[in-house]
N, C-alpha and C positions, 0 to 999 in steps of 0.2 A: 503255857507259852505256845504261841502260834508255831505249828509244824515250819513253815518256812523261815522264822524265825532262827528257829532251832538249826534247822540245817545250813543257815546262812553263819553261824555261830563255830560250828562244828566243821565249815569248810575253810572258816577265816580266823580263826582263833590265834592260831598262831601269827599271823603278822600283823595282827592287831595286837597282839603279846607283845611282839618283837618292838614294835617302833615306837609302845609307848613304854616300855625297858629303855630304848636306848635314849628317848627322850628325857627321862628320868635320869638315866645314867648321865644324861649330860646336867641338867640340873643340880643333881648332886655335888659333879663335878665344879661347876660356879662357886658350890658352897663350901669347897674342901672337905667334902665328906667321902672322904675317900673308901673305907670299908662298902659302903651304900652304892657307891658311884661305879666300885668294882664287880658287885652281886649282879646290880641291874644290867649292866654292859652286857654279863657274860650270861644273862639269860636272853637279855637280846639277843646276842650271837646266837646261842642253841637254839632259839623258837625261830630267828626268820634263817638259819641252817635249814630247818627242817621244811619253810616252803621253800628251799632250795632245790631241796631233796626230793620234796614232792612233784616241783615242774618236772625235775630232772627222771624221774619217773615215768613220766609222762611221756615224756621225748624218748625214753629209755625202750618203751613200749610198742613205739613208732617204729625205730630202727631198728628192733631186734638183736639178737646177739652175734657177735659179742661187741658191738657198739652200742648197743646200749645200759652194758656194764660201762664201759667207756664213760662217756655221761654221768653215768651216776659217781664213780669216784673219782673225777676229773671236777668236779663241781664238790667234791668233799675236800680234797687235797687242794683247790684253790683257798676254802676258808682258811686251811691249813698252813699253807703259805704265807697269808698274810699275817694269821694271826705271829708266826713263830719269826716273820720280817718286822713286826712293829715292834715285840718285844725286843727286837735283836738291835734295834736303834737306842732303845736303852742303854747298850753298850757304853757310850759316850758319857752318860752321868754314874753308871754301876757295872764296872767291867765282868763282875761274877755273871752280871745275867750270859756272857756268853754258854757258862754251862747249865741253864738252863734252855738255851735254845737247841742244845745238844741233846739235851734229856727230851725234850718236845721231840725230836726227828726219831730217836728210839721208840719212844713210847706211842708214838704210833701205830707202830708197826707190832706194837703189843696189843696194845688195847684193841687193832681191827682182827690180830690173831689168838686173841686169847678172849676178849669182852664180846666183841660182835657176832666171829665163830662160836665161840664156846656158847652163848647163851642161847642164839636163834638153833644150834645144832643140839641141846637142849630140849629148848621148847618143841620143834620139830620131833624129836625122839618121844618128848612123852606125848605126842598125840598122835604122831605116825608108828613108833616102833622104832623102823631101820627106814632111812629114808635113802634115795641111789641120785650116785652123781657120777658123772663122765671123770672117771680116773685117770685120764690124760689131761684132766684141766692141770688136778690137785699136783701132778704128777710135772707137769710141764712149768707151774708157778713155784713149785715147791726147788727144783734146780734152780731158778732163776735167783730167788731170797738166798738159797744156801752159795750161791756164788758171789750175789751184791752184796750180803754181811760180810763176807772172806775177806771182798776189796775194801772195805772200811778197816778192817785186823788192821791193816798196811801202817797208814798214817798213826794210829794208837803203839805199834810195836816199836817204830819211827821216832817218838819221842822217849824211848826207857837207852837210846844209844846215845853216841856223842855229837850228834848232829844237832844243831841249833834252829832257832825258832826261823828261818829264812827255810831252810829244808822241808822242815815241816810244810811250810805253807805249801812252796813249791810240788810237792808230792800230794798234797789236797786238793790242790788244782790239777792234776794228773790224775787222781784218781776219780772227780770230780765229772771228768773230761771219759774216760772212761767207762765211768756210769750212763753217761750220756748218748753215747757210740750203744751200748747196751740196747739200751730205750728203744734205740732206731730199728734193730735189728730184731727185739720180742715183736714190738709194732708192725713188722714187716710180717713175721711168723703169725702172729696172732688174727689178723685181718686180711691177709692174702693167701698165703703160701698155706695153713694149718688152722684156718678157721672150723673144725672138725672139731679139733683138741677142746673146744672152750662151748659148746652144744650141748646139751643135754641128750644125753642115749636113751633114759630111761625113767619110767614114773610109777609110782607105784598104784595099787589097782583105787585105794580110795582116792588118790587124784583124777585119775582117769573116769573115776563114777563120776565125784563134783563137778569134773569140769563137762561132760556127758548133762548133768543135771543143767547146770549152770546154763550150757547154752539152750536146753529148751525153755528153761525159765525166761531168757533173755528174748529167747522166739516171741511167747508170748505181751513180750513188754511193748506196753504202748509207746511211741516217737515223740507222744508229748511228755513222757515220764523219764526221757533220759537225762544226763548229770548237768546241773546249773552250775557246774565248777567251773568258773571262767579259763581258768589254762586250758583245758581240756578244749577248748574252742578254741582256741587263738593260735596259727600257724607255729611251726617250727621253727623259724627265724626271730618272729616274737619272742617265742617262750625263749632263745637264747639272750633275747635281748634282756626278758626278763629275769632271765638268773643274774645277768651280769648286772642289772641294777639292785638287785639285792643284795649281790656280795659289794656292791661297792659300799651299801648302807652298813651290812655289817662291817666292812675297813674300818669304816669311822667310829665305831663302835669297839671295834679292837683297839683302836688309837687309846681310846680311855680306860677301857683293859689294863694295857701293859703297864703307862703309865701309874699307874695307882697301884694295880698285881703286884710290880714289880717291888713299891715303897713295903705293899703290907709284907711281903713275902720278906724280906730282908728284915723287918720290924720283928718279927715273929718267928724269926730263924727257920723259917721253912727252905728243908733242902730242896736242890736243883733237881732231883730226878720227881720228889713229888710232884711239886709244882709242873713241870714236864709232863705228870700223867694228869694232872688237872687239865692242862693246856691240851691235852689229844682227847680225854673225854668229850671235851662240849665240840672240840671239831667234829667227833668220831661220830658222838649223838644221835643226826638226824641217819646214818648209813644204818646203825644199832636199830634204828623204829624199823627200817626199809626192809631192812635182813630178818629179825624176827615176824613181819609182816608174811615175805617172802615163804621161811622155812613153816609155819602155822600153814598157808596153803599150799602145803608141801612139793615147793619148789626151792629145793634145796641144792641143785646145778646155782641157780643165780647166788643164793647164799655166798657158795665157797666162791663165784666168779669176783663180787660183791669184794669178801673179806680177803683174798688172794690177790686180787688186784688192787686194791687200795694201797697196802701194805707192799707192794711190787712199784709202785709209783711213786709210794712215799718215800722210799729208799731211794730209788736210780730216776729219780724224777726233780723231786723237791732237795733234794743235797745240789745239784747242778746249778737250780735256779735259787736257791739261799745263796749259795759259795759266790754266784754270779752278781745277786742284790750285795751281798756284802761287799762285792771287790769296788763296784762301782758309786760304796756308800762311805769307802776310806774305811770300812771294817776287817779287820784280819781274822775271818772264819777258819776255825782247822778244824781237822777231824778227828782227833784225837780222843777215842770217845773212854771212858771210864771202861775195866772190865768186868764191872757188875754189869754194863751196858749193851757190851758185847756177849758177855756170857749168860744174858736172859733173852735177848735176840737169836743167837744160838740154838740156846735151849729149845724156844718159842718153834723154831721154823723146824727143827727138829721133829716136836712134839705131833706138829700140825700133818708132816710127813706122814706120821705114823698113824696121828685117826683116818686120813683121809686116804690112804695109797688103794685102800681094797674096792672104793668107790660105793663103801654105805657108810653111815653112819647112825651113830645112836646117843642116847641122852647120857650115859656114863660119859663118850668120851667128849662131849660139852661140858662138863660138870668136869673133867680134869682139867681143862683150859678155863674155868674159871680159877677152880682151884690155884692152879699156877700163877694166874695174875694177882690176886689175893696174898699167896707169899710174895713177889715180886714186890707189889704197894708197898706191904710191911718193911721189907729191908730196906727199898727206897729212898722211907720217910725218913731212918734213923743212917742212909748210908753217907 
């Protein structure tokens, strides 16, 4: 195969995957095939995620930190968004899916703290050792999770008293609201007042060789041999434009998702919190390639920026702006979340505290944070 060939294959693969998945997936959908129409959808999703991921990269690289962790999980928790807003219009024909849109907003926050952390801080350990991160990131997002979980207890404690389903609501939107006032005030801290916290202090010596390597190797590189990767050319405001027409093609693609998801899922007696952690996997997806990418060239500051933030967003980000889509969709979203659901979120940010506070990490304690998600699945399936 012609070298250019190849590389044109290996720069574009994935959204030539993606759109002709979700062309498929519609296809299907025409024929009522709905198991087929559900597969293809959701590989579309995760393949053009992932040139999401990659522009988002791109721009990630441009503005530096910590805007451009911004970027990157700001463009994951949009897929996120829609996906777990299309399912949630479900409502209206299968009132259950609301607890599955509930199990989606948890399982986020697991799978970017326990699947995305745990495996690139993993892979990172078995090829670095001990890799060093700015422990006023870990230390700074790690208060933030253990305070915006608390504010969730509220509304779950809310409904085991005598107060009725009007209270409930009321207090969801108050907490909702809350969340949100949050947001304003990390974003303030993080990008003005305490952009220090979220830098990286420190790298270890084989990074510091590679990237020493690296840039003579790059001295030497001829100006005709640099990357035919079309993003990689095309201004900053393009490439925004380009994400957002991706993620609109992926919307339409979740459309047929949930739709169908939703039939097999109740056909098959699949619980709410599985399905939940299907629905955050293929968001989570393209952030998991990003991160293990990341921690392998032992840049494991962006890692935890990466996996801390996502899951900081996902919570006091995406609860305001669902709670918001639902009010204005005639949907009655609460928060009342299960406390298997609270109490593995709990656990999770707990856990996370404790690999990261010393600001190294190593492959045992990625290999705990899988571990946990693993039992986590298991009760899930059957809870």
């Amino acid at each position: 195969m012609d070298r250019r060939i190849r590389y044109f294959i290996e720069d574009y693969w994935d959204i030539f995957i993606g759109i002709a998945s979700i062309a498929l997936a519609v296809m299907f959908n025409a024929q009522q095939e709905s198991s087929l129409s559900t597969l293809f959808a959701a590989i579309g999703i995760a393949a053009l995620s992932l040139t999401v991921a990659e522009v988002a990269d791109i721009l990630s690289e441009r503005l530096h930190e910590p805007y451009g962790s911004f970027v990157l999980t700001f463009s994951a928790v949009a897929v996120e968004i829609i996906l777990l807003y299309v399912i949630l219009l479900e409502v209206r024909h299968s009132p259950e899916v609301l607890e599955t849109v509930k199990g989606g907003i948890i399982s986020a926050v697991i799978v970017d703290l326990n699947v995305l952390l745990g495996l690139a801080v993993f892979l990172g350990g078995l090829a670095y050792t001990q890799q060093q991160h700015n422990k006023e990131t870990s230390s700074a997002y790690s208060t933030v999770l253990f305070v915006a979980s608390s504010a969730l207890l509220v509304p779950g404690l809310l409904s085991h008293t005598e107060h009725g389903t009007d209270a409930l609501t009321h207090v969801s939107h108050l907490i909702a609201g809350v969340l949100l006032l949050f947001y304003i005030i990390i974003f303030i801290f993080q990008t003005r007042t305490h952009t220090h916290f979220f830098k990286a202090t420190a790298r270890s010596r084989f990074f510091r060789l590679k990237r020493k390597l690296q840039e003579e190797e790059d001295a030497e590189i001829d100006e005709n041999e640099s990357s035919d990767y079309i993003f990689e050319h095309l201004s900053t405001p393009i490439n925004f434009m380009v994400i957002f027409g991706f993620i609109a093609i992926i919307a339409f693609g979740a459309e047929i998702f949930a739709g169908n998801g939703v039939a097999i899922a109740k056909e098959h007696g699949i619980s709410a919190g599985l399905a939940g952690l299907v629905i955050a996997i293929i968001s989570v997806s393209p952030e998991i390639f990003t991160a293990v990418r990341a921690a392998r060239n032992d840049q494991i500051q962006r890692v935890v920026n990466i996996a801390m933030g996502a899951s900081t967003v996902s919570i006091i980000l995406t609860v305001p702006i669902l709670m918001m889509l639902a009010y204005f969709s005639g949907i009655n979203l609460t928060l009342d979340f299960n406390p298997l659901q609270i109490g593995a979120l709990l656990l999770t940010i707990l856990l996370v505290w404790k690999t990261t506070d010393e600001g190294e990490t190593n492959y045992f304690e990625g290999a705990s944070h899988m571990m946990f998600f693993l039992s986590y699945a298991i009760i899930a399936a059957y809870y």
